[in-house]
Every structure is written in C-alpha cells, then in structure tokens.
C-alpha positions, 0 to 999 in steps of 0.5 A: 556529481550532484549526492543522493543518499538513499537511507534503507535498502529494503525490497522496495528500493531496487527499482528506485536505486535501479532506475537512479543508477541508470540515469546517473551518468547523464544526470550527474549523479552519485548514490550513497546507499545506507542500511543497517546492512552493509551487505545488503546495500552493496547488493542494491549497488550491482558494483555500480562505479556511480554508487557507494554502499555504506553501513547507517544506523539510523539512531547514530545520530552524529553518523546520520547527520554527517551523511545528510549533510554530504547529500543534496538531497534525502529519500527515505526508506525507512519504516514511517515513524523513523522519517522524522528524525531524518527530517529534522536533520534534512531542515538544519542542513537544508536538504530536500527529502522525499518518502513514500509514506504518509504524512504524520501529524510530526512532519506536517509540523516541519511544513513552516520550516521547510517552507522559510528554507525553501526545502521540498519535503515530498510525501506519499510518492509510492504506490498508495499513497502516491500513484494513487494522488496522482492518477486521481488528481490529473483525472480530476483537475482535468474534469474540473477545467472543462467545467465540471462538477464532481459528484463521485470518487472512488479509489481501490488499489491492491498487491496481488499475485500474477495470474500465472503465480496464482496457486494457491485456494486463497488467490493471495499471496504476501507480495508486501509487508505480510503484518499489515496484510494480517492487521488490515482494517483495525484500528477504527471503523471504517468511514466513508460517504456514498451519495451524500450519507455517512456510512461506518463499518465496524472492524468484525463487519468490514470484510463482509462489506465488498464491492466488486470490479471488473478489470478487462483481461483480469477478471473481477475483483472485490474491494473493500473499504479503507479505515479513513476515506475522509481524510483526503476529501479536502486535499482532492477538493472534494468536500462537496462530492456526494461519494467519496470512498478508497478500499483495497482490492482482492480476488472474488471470495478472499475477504468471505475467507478471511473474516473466519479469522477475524470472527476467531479472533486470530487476528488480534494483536493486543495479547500475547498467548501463553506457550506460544514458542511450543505450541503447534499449529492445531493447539493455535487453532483449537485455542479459539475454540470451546473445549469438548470432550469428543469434537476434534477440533475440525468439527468444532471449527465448522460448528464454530463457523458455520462451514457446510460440507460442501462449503469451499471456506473448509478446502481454504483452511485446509490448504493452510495446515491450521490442523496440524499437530507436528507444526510448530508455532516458535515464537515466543510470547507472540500475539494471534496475529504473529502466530497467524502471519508465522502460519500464513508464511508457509503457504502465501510467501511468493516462490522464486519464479512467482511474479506480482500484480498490482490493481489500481482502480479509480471511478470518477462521477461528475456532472457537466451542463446539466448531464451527469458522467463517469470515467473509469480509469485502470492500472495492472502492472504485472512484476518481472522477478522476485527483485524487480517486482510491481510493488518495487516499481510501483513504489520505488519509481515514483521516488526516484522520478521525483527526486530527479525532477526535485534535483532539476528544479522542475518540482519548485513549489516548496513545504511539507507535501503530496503529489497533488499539483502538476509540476509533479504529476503530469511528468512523472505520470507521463514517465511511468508510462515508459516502464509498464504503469499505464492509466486506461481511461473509459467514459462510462453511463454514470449510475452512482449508487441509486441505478433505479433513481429510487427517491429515498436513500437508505 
C-alpha cells in the first residue's frame, strides 16, 4: 500500500479524503489523516478499512517528522504559513507534497532543493489558485498553438450561495473562511492593466469599482478587482497582453452594500475597541458615528452614509440587526472587523440544507491573421450538502487528482510549482468533468474595453 499522509482535516478535505478513499483499493492506497483533532479526522475516515485517523500537532516536530517520513507523499492542508516547516521535513525525507495555497517567497526558496531530489512540490492546485491556472492555461496554450496573439485576459471567481439557498437581502452567505470575506481587498491598492494603461484602485474605492457578468441560467453577476493581477503576467506568459485583470465575483448590488462598512471603518482589523466583550451590537454600530445629543443612531446612520428613505442599502443593514441593543458582542479586545464577522455569523452562516455555488469566469482576448477574437469560458459548480460542498469539490478534488497522478509518475517535471503545464492540467481538467466541474467555452465579437474604437485611451 503506497501512504499518503493527509495533514488537516478541516472542511475543504472532505471531498479530497473522499474521492482518495474511493480510489484506494484500486490504486493501492492508504490514508493517514492528522489534525489537532482526533476526533475530527476519525469523522473524515467514515471507518474506512484504507484510512487510519491520528492526532498531529503540526508544531511536535519529532511527531510530524516521524509521519512524513512514513508517507510517500504529503498534502497539506494546512493555513499557508504553516506549509513550510512541513516542506522542509518533505525535502530531508524526500517526499513529494502537494497544497492548495499560494506560493510564498518561503517555499519558491525549497525549488532548488526540490529540483536536485527530484521532489514535485505542486502548489495553487485548489479552486483559486488552481482551477483558476488550469482553465485558463489550457485556453491559452490552445490559442497560442494555432498562432495567436493574446491581447486580453480576464479571470474572476467566487464562493457563493445556491440559487434555491438564497435568502437573505445581501445574496451572500459565508460559504469559506468568513475573515477573508471581512479583509478582502486591504492591504495594498488594487493594480491591474486594461488596454495597455495601468489602473490602481485604492482600498476605500475598490467596491465601488465593478465589473458585471452574465452567466446563462445564473443571471448577472459583478466583479471586482483583485489586490494583484500583475503578479501572474510572467507566469501565464502574458507580458505583452494589453488587459490582464483577476477580481472576485458577487450578485448585483453586493459590493455598493459592503462599502457602507468599508466608508465606517468596520472593516478594520488594525485596533483592538475598548469593551468589546460587552458591548452590544448597536454601541458597535454608533461607535463610528458622531455623537448627538437627539439622533438615534439609525438617523445618524442614514446622515452618515447618505441612505434615501426608499434606498434598499437600509433594508440590508436592517436584515443584520446592527441596531440592536440586547445583542452582545462577546469578544474580548476584538478589532472592527472581528466584531463585524461575530456580527455577520448570525445572519450569513449557511443552514443545514443551504447549498453552495461557485462562479468561475474567464475572457480570453487574442488576435489571429490579423482579426481580432474573444472566447468566453464558464464554470457553475452548485454544492450537494453542507460536507460535500462546491467549494470542497472544488478545492479538495484537484489535490487529490493531483496526487494520484504525482503517485503514478504521470506528473514528472520536478520543483517547487503551479499547475500550469499539460501533464498536469489536461487530466485533471478532463477528470473534474466526471464530478460536476465543467468549463463551457463560447467564440464571442472581441470588444475589449474601447467598443466605440475611441483614438484616445483614458
């Protein structure tokens, strides 16, 4: 039996551990899930005779290197940051090991090591990154190897909640990692490239700043923009492309909605607040606020941010219970945007029956003998449960698949990397198909973002 230790057991590793279980017999495979809880990976082993449950604490390091050493190969689930000491051990012992997560300025530091033992350290192989390289890579190569020119590139992706789970005024629920939903966007301006000019959109203007999308059967969508779209200009070969732009997608109304809190400041996560374990919902609230003698803090609130009487924003503050007075806060020394994602749980966690959707959405811009084209290529992958969701799919499938062909030999080329060659696109592209994942592909007019030819950019 051929060891794959699995290290975290968190949501986005059911669909993985499922989908390697279901191969184990065939592929001669043995699972060896490690969390902090045990009692969480015996859960993901369904008492599976191929998979054994074990207790890992990730920061034991003569624990960890004792199981990495027993593996043939690593997947780690781990928060990103905490990869690294996992491929350290994975370079001494020899293993292949494949993540979901970007690559850091640490592990591109293994890639010369990885390379002289001949290790594959596959990275980005989730959902986005990863589905996201190879959708866009096999569209791309193809374009190139009938002579075009790419002139364009465009890329969003988001977590969303089912049409028939779609219940709330926001058209949102937390279907990953509510924080980052609650960060999005900080930590630099936004910068991308659209017709050969440099555009930067500045955290407090970034949600105000959409794009919109249609999708067939789904309605319309926004997007906007990503922190860094450059960042993958040399890596999908497209220095030369006058367009290059990646941003997250939402339902129509979603990012007007949550700039109110970004123009509050509650999405701030650089100070603690005072009395944060007491204070209710409604001191949170009026804490961003001017002090008034007479205005309750809902008049302040619509003076603050402009909001009409028969403006639709109240109705979605209102959905929230950000004015109330007997709900409590709890946290102690929490910043804005702790307080904001406590307050957001209430109302956004998805319900037992809820299901998830994700929306992937690339445009493709090229030129060929002198024409120019678009191709338009589309992804809605809807979840089955509250396990077995999109985003699980979606991220944990490409790991698995990944692994298996890393196992095989099918994956050779060896270094620290992301998904962007055949060997490791077209199969797992070709697979994903079998569960739900399906790229639809439409020749489009080429407009780019001069439709009426105008001479002079702006």
């Amino acid at each position: 039996m051929r060891n794959i230790l699995i290290i975290g057991a968190g949501r986005s590793a059911s669909s993985l551990i499922q989908y390697l279980l279901t191969k184990s017999a065939a592929e001669k495979l043995h699972l060896t899930i490690g969390d902090l809880s045990i009692e969480l990976a015996q859960r993901k082993t369904n008492n599976h005779p191929n998979a054994t449950a074990i207790q890992l604490d990730i920061t034991n390091e003569s624990q960890r290197q004792a199981e990495i050493q027993k593996a043939d190969i690593v997947i780690s689930m781990l928060p990103a940051h905490m990869h690294i000491e996992v491929a350290k051990d994975c370079v001494i012992f020899k293993k292949h090991m494949v993540t979901a997560s970007y690559v850091s300025d640490a592990m591109q530091g293994l890639d010369a090591a990885a390379k002289e033992n001949n290790l594959i350290f596959m990275n980005e192989i989730g959902l986005d990154p990863g589905i996201d390289h190879m959708s866009a890579m096999k569209v791309i190569d193809e374009i190139r190897d009938k002579g075009g020119k790419m002139i364009l590139f465009e890329s969003f992706c988001g977590g969303l909640v089912a049409p028939e789970s779609d219940t709330n005024l926001w058209n949102y629920k937390f279907t990953w990692a509510p924080r980052n939903v609650v960060l999005a966007g900080q930590g630099g301006a936004a910068k991308f490239i659209q017709e050969g000019k440099y555009k930067y959109i500045p955290y407090h203007k970034l949600f105000r700043r959409t794009e919109f999308l249609m999708v067939e059967g789904y309605g319309k969508f926004e997007g906007y923009a990503n922190r860094d779209s450059l960042k993958y200009r040399s890596v999908y070969g497209l220095d030369d492309a006058l367009t290059l732009y990646r941003g997250t997608i939402r339902r129509v109304g979603f990012s007007k909605a949550w700039n109110m809190f970004v123009q509050l400041g509650m999405t701030d996560d650089s100070y603690t607040m005072e009395n944060s374990e007491t204070m209710s919902f409604r001191e949170f609230t009026n804490s961003f606020l001017p002090y008034h003698p007479t205005d309750s803090v809902e008049i302040k609130m619509r003076l603050a941010l402009n909001i009409e009487q028969d403006d639709s924003m109240w109705d979605k503050l209102l959905e929230l219970d950000l004015f109330n007075a007997n709900k409590i806060v709890g946290l102690k020394n929490a910043t804005p945007a702790q307080i904001l994602e406590r307050i957001l749980n209430d109302s956004w966690t998805l319900q037992p029956n809820d299901k998830d959707m994700i929306v992937m959405y690339h445009k493709f811009g090229y030129e060929l003998n002198g024409k120019q084209h678009q191709i338009d290529s589309k992804m809605v992958c809807i979840g089955d449960d509250q396990t077995y969701t999109a985003m699980a799919k979606t991220v944990g499938l490409p790991v698995a698949m990944a692994t298996l062909q890393i196992l095989n030999g099918n994956i050779k080329t060896p270094g620290v990397q992301l998904p962007i060659k055949e060997e490791v696109y077209l199969p797992i592209l070709k697979e994903l198909e079998e569960y739900g994942v399906i790229f639809k592909e439409t020749e489009m007019p080429y407009i780019g973002y001069n439709p009426d030819k105008l001479v002079v950019a702006v």
